[in-house]
N, CA, C and O of each residue as an XYZ file, in Angstrom:
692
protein
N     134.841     99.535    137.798
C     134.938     99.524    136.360
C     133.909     98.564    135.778
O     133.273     98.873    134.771
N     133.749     97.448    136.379
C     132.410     96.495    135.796
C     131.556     97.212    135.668
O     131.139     97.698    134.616
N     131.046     97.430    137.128
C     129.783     98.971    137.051
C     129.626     99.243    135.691
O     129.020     98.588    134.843
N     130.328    100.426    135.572
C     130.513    101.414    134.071
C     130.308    100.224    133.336
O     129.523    100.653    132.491
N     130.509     98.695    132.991
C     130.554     98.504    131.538
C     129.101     98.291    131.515
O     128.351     98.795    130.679
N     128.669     97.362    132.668
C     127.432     97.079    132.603
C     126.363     98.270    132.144
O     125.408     97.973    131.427
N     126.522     99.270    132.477
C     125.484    100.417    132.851
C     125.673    100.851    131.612
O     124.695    101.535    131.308
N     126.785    100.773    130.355
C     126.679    101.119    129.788
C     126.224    100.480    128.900
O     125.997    101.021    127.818
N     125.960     99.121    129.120
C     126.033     97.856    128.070
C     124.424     97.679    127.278
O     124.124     97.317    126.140
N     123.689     98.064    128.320
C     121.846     98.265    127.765
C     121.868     99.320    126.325
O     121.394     99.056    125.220
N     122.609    100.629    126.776
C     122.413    101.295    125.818
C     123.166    100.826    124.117
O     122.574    100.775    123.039
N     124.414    100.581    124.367
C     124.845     99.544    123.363
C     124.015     98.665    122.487
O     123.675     98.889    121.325
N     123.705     97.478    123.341
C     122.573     96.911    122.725
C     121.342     97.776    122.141
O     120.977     97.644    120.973
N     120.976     98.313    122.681
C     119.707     99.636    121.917
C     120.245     99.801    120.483
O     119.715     99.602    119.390
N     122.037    100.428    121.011
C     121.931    100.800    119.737
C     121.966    100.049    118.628
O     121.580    100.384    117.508
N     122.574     98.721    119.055
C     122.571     97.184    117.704
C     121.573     97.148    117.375
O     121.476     97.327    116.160
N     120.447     96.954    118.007
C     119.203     96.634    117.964
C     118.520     97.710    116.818
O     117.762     97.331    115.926
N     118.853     98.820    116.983
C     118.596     99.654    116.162
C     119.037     99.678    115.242
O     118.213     99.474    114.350
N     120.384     99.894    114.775
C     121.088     99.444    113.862
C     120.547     98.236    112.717
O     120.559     98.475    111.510
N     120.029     96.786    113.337
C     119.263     95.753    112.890
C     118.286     95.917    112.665
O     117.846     94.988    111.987
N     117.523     96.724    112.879
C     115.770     97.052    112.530
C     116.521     97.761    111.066
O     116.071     97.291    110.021
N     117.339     98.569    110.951
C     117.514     99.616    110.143
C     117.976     99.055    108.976
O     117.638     99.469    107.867
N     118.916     97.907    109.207
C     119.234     97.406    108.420
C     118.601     96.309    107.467
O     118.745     95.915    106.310
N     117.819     96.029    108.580
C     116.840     94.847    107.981
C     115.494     96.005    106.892
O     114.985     95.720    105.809
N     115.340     96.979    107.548
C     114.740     97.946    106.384
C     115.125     98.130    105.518
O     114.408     98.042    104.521
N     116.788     98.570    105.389
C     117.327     98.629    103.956
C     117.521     98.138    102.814
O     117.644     98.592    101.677
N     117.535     96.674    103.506
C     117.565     95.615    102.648
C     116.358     95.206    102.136
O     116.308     94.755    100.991
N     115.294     95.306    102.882
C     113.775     95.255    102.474
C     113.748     96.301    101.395
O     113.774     95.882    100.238
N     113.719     97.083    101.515
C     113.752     98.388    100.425
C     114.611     98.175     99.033
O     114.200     98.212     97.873
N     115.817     97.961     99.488
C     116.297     97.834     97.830
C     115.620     96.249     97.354
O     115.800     95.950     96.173
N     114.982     95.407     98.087
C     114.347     94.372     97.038
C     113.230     94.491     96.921
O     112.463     93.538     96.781
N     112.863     95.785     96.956
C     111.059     96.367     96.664
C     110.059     96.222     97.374
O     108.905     96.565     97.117
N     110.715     95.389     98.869
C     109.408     94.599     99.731
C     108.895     96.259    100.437
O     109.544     96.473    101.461
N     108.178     97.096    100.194
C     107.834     98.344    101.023
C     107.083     98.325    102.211
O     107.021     99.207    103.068
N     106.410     97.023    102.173
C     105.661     96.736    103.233
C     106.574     96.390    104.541
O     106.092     96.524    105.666
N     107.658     96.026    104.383
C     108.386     95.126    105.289
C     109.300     96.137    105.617
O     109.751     96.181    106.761
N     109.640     96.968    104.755
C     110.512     97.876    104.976
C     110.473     99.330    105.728
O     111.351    100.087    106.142
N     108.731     99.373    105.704
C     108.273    100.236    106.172
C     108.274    100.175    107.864
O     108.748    101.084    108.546
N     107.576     98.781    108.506
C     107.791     98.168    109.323
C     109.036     98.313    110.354
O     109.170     98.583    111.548
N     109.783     98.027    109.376
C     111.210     98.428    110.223
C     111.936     99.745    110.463
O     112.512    100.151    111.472
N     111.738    100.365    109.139
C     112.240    102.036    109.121
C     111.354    102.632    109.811
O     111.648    103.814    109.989
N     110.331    102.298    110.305
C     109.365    103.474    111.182
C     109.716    103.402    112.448
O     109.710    104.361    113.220
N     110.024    102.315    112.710
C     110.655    101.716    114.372
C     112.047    102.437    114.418
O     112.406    102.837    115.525
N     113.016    102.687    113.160
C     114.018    103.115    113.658
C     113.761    104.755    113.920
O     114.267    105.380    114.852
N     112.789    105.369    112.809
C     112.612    106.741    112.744
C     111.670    107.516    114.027
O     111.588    108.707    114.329
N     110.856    105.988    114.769
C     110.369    106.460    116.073
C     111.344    106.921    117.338
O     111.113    107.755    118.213
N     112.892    105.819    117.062
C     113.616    106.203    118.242
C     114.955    107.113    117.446
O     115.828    107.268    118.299
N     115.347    107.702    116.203
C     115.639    108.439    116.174
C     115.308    109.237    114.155
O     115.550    109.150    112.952
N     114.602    109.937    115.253
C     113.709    111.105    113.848
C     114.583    112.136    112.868
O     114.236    113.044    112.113
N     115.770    111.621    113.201
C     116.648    113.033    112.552
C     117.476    111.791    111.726
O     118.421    112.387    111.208
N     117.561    110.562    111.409
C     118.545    109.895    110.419
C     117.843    110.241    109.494
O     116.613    110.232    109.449
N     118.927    110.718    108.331
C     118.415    111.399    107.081
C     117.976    110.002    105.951
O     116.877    110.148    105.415
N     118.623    108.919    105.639
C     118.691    107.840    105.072
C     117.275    107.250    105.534
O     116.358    107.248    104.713
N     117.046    106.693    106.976
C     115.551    106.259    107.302
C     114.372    107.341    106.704
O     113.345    107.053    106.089
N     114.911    108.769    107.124
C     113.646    109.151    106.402
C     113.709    109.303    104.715
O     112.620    109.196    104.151
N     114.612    109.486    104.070
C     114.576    109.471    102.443
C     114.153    108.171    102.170
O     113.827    108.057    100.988
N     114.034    107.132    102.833
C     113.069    105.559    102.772
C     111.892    106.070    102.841
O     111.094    106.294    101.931
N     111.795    106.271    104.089
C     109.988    106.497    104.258
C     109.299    107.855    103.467
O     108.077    107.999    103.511
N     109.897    108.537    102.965
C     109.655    109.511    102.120
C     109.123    108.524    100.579
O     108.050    108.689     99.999
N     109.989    107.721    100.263
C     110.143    107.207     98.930
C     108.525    106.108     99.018
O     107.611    105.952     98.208
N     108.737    105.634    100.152
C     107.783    104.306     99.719
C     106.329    104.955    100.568
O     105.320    104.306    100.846
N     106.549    106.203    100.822
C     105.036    106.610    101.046
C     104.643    107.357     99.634
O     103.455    107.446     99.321
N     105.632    107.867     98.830
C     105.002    108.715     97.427
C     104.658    107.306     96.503
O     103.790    107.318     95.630
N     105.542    105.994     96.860
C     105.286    105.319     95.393
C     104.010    104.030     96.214
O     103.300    103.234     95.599
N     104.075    104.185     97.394
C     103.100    102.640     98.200
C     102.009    102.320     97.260
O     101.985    101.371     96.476
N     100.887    103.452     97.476
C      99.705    103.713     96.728
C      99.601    103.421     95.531
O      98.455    103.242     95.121
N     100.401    103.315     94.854
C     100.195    103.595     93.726
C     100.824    101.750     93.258
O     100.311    101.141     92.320
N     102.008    101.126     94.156
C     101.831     99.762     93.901
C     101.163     99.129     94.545
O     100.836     98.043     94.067
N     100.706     99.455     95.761
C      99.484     98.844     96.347
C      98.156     98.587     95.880
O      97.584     97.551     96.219
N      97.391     99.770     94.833
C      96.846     99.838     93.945
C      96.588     98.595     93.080
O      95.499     98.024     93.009
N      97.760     98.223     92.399
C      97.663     97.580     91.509
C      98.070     96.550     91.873
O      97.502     95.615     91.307
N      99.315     96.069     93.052
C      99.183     95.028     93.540
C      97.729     94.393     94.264
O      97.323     93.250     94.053
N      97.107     95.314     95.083
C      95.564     94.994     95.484
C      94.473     94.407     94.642
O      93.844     93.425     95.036
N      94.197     95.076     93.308
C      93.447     94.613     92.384
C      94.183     93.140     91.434
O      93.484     92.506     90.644
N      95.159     92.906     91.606
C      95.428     91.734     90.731
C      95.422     90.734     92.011
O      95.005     89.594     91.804
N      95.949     91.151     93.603
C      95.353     89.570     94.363
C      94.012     89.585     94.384
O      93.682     88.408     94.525
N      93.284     90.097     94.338
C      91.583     90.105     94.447
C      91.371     89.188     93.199
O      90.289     88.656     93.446
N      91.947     88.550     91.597
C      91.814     87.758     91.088
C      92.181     86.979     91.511
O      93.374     87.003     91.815
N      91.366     85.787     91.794
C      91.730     84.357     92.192
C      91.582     83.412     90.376
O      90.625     83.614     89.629
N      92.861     82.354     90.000
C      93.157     81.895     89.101
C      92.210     80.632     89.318
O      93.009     79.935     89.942
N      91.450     80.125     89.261
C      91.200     78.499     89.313
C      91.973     77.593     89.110
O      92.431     76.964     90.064
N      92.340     77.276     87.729
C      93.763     76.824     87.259
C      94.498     77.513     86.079
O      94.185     78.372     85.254
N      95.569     76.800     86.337
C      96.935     76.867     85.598
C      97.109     76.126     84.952
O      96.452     75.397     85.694
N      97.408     75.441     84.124
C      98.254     74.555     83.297
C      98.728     74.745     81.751
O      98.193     74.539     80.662
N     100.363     75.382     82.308
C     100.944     75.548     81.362
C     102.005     74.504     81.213
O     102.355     73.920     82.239
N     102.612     74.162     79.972
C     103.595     72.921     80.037
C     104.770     73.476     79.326
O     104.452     74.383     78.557
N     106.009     73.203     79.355
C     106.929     74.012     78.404
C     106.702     75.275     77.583
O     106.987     75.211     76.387
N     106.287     76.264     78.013
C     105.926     77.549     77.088
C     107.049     78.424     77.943
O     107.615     78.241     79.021
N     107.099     79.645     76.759
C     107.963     80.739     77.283
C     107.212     81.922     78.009
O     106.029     82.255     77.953
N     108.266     82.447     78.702
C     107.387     83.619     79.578
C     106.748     84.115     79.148
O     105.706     84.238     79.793
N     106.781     84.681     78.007
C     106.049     85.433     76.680
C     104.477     85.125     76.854
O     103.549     85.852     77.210
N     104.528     83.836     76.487
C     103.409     82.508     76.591
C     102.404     82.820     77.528
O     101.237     83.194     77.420
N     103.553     82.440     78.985
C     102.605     82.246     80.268
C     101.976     83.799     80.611
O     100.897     83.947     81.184
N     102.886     84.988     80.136
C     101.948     85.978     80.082
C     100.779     86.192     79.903
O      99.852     86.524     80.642
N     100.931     85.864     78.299
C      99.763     85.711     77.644
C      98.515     85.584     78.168
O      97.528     86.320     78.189
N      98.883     83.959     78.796
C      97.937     83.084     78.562
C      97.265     83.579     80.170
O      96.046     83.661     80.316
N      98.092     83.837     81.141
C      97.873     85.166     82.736
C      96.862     86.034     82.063
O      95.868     85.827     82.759
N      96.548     86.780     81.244
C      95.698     87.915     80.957
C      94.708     87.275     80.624
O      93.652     87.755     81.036
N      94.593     85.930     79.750
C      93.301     85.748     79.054
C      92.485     85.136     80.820
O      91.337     85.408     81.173
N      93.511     84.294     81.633
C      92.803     83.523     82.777
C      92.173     84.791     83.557
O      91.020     84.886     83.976
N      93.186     85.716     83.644
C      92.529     86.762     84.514
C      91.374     87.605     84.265
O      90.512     87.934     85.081
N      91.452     87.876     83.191
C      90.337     88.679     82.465
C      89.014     88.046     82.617
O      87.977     88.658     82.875
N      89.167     86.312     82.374
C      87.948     85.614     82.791
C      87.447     85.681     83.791
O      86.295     85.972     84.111
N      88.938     85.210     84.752
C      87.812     85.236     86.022
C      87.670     86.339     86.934
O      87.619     86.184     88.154
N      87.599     87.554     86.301
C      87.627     88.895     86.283
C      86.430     89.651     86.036
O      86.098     90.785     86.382
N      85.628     88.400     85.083
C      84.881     88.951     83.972
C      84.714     90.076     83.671
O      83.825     90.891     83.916
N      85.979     90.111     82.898
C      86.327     91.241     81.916
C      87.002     92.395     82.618
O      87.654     93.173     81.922
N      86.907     92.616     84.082
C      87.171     93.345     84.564
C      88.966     93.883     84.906
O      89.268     95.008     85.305
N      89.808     92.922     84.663
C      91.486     93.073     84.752
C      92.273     92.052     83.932
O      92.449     90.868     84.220
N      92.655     92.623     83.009
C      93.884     92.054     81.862
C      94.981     92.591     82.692
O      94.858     93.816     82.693
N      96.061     92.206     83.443
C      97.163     92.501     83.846
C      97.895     92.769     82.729
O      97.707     92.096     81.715
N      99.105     94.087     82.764
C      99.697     94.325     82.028
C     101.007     93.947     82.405
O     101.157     94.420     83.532
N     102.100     93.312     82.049
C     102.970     92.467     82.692
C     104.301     93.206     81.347
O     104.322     92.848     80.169
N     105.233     94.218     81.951
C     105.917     93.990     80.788
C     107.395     92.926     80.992
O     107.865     92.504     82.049
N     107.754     92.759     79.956
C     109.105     91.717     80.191
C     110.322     92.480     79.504
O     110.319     92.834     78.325
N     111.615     92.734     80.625
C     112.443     93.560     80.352
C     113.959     92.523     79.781
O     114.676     91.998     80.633
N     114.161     92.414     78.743
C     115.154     91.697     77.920
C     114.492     90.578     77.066
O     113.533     89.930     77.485
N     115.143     90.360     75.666
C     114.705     89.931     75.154
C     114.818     87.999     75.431
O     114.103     87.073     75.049
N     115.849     88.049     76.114
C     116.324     86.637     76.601
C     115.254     86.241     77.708
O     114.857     85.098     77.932
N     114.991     87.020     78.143
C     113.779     86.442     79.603
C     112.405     85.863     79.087
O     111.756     84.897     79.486
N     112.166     86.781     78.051
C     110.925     86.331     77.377
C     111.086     84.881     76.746
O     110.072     84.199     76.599
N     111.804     84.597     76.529
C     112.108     83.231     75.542
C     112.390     82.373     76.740
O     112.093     81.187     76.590
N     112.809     82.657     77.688
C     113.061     81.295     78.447
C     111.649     80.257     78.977
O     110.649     80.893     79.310
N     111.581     78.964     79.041
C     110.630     77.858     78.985
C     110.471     77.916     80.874
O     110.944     78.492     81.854
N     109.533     76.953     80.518
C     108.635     76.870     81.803
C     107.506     76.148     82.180
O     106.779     76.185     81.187
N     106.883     75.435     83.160
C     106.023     74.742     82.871
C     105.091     75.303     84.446
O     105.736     75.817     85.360
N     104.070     75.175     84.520
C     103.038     75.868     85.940
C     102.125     74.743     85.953
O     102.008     74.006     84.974
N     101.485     74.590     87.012
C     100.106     73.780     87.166
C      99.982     73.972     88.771
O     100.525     73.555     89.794
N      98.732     75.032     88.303
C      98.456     75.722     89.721
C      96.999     75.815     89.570
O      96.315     75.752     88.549
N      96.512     76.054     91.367
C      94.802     76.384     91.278
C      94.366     76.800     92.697
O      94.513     76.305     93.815
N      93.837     77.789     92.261
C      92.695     78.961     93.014
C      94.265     79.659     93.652
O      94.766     79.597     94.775
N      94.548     80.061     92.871
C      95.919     81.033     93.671
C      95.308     82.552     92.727
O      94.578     82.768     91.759
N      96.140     83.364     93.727
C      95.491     84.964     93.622
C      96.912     84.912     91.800
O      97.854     84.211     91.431
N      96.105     86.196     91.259
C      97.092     86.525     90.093
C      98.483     86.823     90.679
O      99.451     86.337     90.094
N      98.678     87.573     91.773
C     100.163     88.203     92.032
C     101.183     86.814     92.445
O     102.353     86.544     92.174
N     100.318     86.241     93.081
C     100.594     84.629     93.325
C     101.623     83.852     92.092
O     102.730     83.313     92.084
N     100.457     84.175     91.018
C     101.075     83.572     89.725
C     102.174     83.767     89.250
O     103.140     83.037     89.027
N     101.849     85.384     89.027
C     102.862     86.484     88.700
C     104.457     85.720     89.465
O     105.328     85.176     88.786
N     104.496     85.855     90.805
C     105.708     85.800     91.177
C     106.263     84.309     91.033
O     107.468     84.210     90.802
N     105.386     82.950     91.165
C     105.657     81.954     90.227
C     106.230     82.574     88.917
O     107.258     83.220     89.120
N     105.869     82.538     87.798
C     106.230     82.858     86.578
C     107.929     83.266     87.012
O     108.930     82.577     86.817
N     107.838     84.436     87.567
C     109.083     85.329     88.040
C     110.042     84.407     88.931
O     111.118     84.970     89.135
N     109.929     83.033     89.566
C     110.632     82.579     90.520
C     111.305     81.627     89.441
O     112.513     81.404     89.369
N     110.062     80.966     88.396
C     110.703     79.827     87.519
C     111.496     80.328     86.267
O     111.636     79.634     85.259
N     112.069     81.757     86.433
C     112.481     81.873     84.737
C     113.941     83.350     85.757
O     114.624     84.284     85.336
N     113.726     82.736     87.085
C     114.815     83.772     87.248
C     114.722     85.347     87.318
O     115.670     86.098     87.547
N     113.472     85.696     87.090
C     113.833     87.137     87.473
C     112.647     87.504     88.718
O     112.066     86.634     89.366
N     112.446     88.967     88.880
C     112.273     89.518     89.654
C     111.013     90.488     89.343
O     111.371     91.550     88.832
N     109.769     90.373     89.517
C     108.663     90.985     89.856
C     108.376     91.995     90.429
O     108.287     91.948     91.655
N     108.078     93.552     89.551
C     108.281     94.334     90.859
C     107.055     95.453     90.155
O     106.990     95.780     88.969
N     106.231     95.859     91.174
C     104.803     96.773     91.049
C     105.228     97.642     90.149
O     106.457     97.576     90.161
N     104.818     98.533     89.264
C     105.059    100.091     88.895
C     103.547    100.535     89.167
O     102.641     99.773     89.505
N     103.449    101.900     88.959
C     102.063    102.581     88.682
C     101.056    101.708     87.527
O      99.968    101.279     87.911
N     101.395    101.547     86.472
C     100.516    100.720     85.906
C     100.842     99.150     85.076
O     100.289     98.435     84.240
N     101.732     99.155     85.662
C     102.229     97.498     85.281
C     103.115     96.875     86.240
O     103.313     97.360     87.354
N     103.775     95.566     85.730
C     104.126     94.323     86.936
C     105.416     94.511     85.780
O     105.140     94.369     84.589
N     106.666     94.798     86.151
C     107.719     94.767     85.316
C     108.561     93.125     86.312
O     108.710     92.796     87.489
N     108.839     92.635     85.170
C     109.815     91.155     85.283
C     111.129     91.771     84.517
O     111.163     92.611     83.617
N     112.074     91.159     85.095
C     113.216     92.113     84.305
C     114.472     90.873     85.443
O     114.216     90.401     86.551
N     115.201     90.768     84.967
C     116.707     89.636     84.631
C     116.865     89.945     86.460
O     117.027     91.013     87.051
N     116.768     88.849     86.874
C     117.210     88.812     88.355
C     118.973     88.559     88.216
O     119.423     87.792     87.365
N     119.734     89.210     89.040
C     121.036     88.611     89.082
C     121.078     87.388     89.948
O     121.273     87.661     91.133
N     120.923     85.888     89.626
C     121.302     85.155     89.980
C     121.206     83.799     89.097
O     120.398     83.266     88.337
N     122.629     83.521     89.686
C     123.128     82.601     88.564
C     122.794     81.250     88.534
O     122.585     80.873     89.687
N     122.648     80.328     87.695
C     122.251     79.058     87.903
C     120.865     78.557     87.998
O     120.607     77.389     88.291
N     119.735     79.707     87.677
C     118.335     79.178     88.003
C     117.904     78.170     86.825
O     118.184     78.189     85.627
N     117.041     77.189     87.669
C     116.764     76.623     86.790
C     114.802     76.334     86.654
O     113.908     76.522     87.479
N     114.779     75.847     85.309
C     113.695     76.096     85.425
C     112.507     74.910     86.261
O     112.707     73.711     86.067
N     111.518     75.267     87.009
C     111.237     74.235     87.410
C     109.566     73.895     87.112
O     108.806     74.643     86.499
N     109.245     72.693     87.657
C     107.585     72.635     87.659
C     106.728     73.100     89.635
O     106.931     73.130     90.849
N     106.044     73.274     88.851
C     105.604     74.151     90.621
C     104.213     73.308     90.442
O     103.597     73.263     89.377
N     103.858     72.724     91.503
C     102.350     72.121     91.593
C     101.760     72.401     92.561
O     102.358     72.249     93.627
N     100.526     72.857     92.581
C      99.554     72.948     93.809
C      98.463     72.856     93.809
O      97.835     72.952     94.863
């Protein structure tokens, strides 16, 4: 009877193991990471090609990748020199993200950044940063005011993270 458990015990583990790649994809996926998620759902869909869920993942983030890769690609290719914003609202640090980028862009990318609630936009903030890529910034902005940063086809939508208690902070580098 040991025999049997042992002999059976490799495949078990396979299947946890699998299970954990899969899961660790899923969770990558619903927080928009596609890169990470891809990573893992391909490993599960290599050892089994018929789960319908792994492939409606890899279906999803191969029609939308391109298209945030796109635009995630062209805004890290801006490098910021500096930052220094002091108490302003997201609104603000938007703003003031398009005029830096556009410069050192020359002329070439105004990020379009929209902000989803009217409460997010108003919340304060302070940055002082340098030679960091724009997406860099971007997800600063998004870490100090609580929400969540996420690619579309032609914009960077920020929109109310669920979590409670953020506060706002100063980030230096």
């Amino acid at each position: 009877m040991m025999a049997a458990f042992f002999m059976a015990s490799p495949s078990l583990r396979a299947a946890d193991d699998l299970n954990a790649l899969y899961q660790k994809g899923r969770e990558a996926f619903h927080k928009g990471d596609f890169v990470t998620a891809r990573a893992f759902l391909t490993q599960v869909a290599a050892a089994n090609p018929g789960h319908p869920d792994t492939q409606n993942m890899l279906r999803y983030i191969n029609a939308h990748a391109k298209q945030e890769s796109t635009l995630k690609r062209d805004y890290a290719a801006v490098t910021l020199t500096k930052i220094d914003m002091q108490e302003v609202t997201l609104q603000e640090a938007v703003s003031g993200l398009r005029v830096l980028a556009k410069n050192a862009s020359q002329g070439k990318v105004s990020p379009n950044v929209i902000i989803k609630g009217t409460t997010l936009g108003e919340k304060k903030l302070s940055l002082n940063l340098a030679n960091v890529p724009l997406t860099e910034a971007i997800e600063y902005l998004a870490q100090l005011t609580g929400a969540k940063a996420s690619y579309d086809k032609h914009a960077v939508i920020l929109s109310e993270a669920a979590v409670a208690g953020t506060e706002v902070k100063e980030v230096a580098k």
